[in-house]
N, C-alpha and C positions, 0 to 999 in steps of 0.2 A: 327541424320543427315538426313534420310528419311524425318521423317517431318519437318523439318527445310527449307529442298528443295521443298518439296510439298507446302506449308507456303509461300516461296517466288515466287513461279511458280505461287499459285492463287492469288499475289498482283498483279504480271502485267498482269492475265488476267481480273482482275476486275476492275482492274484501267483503261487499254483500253477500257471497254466498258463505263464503266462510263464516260469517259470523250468524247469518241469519236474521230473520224479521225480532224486533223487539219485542214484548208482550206490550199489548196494551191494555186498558179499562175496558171493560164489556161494555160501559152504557153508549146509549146512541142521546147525541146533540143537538138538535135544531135551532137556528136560529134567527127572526128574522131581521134583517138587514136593508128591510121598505121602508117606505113612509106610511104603510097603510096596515090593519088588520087583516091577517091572512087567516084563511080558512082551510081546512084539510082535514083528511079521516086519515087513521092509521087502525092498521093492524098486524098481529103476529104472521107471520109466514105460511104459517102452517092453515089449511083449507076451514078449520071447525074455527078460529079467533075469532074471535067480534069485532066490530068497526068500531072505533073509537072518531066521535066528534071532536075536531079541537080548533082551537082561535087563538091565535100565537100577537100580542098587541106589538107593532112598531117597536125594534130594540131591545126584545125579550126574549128571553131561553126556554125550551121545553127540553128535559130531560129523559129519559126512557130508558129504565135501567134491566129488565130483562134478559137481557142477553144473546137473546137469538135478533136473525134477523127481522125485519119491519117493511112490510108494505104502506107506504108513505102515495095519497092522491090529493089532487087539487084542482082545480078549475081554471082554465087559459079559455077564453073568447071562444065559451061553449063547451068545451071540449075538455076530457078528463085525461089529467096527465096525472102518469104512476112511477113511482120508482122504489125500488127494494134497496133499504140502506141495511149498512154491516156494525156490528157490535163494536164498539171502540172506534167509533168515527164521529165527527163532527159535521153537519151539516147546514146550509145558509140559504135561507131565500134570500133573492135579490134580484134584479132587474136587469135582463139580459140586452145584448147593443141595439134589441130591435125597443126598449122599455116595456120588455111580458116579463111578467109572474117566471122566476127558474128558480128550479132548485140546484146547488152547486153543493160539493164536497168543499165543508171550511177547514179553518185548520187548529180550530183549538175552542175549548166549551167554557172558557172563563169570563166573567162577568165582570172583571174590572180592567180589561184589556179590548180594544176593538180587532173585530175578525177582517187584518187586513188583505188575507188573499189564504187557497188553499195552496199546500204545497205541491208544485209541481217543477220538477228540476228543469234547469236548462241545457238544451243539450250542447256538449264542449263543441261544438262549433261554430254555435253562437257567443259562446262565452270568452273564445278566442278573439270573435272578431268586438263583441264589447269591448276586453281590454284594448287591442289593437287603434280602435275607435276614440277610447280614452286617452289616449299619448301618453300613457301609466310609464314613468320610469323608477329606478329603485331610491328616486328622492321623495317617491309620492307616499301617502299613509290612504288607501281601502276602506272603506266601510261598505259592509253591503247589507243591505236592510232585509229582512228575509232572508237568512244564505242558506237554509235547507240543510243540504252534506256538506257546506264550505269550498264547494269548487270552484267558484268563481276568487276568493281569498286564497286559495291555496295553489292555485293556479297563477295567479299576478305575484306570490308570491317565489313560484318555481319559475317560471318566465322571465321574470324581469325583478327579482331580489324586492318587490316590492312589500314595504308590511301592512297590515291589513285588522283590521274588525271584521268578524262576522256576529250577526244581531240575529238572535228566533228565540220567540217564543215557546218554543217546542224544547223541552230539556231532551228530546230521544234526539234530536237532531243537532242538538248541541254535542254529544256525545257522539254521533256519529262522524262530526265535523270533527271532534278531536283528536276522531282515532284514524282518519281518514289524513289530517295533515302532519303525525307522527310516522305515517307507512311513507307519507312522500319526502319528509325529511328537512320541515318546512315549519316546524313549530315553536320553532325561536324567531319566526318574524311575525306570527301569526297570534290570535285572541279570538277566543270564542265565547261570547259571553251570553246568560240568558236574560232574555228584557225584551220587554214591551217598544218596538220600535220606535212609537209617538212620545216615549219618555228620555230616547239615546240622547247622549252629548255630543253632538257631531261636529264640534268646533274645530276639532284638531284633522280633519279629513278634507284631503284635496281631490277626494275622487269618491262616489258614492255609484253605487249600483244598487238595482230595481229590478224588480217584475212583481209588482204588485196588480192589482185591478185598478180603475179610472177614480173610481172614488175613491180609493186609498192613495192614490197618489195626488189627489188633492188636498185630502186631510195632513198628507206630510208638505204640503207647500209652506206651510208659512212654518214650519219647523226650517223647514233648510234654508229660507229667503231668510231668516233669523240670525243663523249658524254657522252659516257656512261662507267661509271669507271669499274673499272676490277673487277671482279666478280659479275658486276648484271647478270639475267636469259632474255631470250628473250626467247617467248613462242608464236610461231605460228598455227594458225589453218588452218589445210588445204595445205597449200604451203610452200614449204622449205625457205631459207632465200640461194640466189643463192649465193656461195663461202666462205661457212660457214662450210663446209663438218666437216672443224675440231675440229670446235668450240662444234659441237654438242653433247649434253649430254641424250637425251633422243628423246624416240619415241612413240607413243603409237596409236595404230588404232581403231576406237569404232564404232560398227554400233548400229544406232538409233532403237528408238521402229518402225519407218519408213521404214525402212533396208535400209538407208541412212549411207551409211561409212564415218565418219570425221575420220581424220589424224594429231597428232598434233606432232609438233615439238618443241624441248626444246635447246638451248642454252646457252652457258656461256662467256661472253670476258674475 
């Protein structure tokens, strides 16, 4: 099992380098994701730009297509918080665990899809012990909502023959997933498809993985209390699934070589 994990940990970092970052759009995204109008100045980077005033309403996009980076401020309880965003990024207010004003890297600038979390991968350590957590055997069918590179899909699927969906938004990262589970030999159990996660069919999935944020995993509640037949697992990382208290079947806390704590959550309908 060590090297099996080690084996797959150095395909996706040789494959990233091999292949290299994909080009993305220059424009820069914000968007806010309060209940309230936010306030904030921006400017170009560079020392002679102007301040620019702006007022982003609850649920709305601001765009900025220039191309360089962006000095991005706003106001927290007094106090002036700044952050310099990058060309081809997407960006989200929203309300961090303490309920302040944060700005978060999102993961995508489209208007008829909600920004359910930005992309940040999970490291195979936790991903191991997710499936492990799952009782995933190769009778089960994967879906994972967000899969980023498809490691957690291609993984269940090298593991334990299991098949699997992976769901993103993000067409680079659908592609990356495809080419990520051709190198492990794994793409005749595997799908990778692009879509709005709030719109998947997730009837035929006995097993579901997450690492969304708390309000996105509430928005997908009544998708899966819907959908998903009685006894698949929902397997969260990081954040509870809000009004599930009872559903819950497991718990487990693991800190990284990093001493970074992930938290994963297990349930069952």
């Amino acid at each position: 099992m060590i090297f099996l994990l080690g084996a797959i940990s150095f395909i996706w970092a040789s494959f990233s380098l091999s292949q290299g970052i994909p080009t993305q759009s220059k424009e820069i995204a914000i968007r806010n994701l309060t209940k309230e109008m936010v306030h904030y100045t921006v400017k170009e980077s560079h020392l002679s730009s102007e301040t620019k005033k702006m007022s982003l309403w609850a649920g709305d996009l601001d765009w900025f297509s220039e191309g360089i980076p962006l000095i991005v401020s706003f106001q927290r309880r007094g106090k002036t918080i700044t952050y310099q965003l990058s060309p081809g990024r997407a960006y989200s207010f929203r309300y961090d665990e303490n309920g302040e004003l944060e700005l978060y890297e999102g993961s995508h600038s489209r208007t008829d899809a909600p920004d359910l979390a930005p992309y940040v991968s999970t490291p195979m350590v936790v991903v191991e012990k997710m499936l492990e957590m799952s009782k995933i055997t190769d009778k089960d069918i994967l879906y994972d909502l967000g899969c980023g590179d498809g490691r957690i899909v291609i993984l269940a699927a090298k593991l334990y023959g299991a098949r699997g969906v992976g769901i993103d938004i993000d067409p680079e990262r659908i592609e990356e997933s495809k080419a990520y589970a051709n190198v492990a030999g794994v793409e005749h159990l595997v799908e990778f498809r692009l879509q709005d996660a709030m719109k998947a069919d997730l009837s035929q999935a006995t097993v579901v993985t997450l690492y969304l944020l708390p309000e996105s995993n509430a928005l997908l509640r009544p998708l899966l209390e819907e959908q998903l037949r009685p006894g698949a697992r929902v397997v969260s990382h990081n954040y509870h699934m809000p009004g599930w208290e009872l559903k819950e079947i497991g718990y487990k806390a693991i800190t990284t070589g990093d001493g970074t704590l992930h938290t994963i959550f297990v349930y069952q309908k």
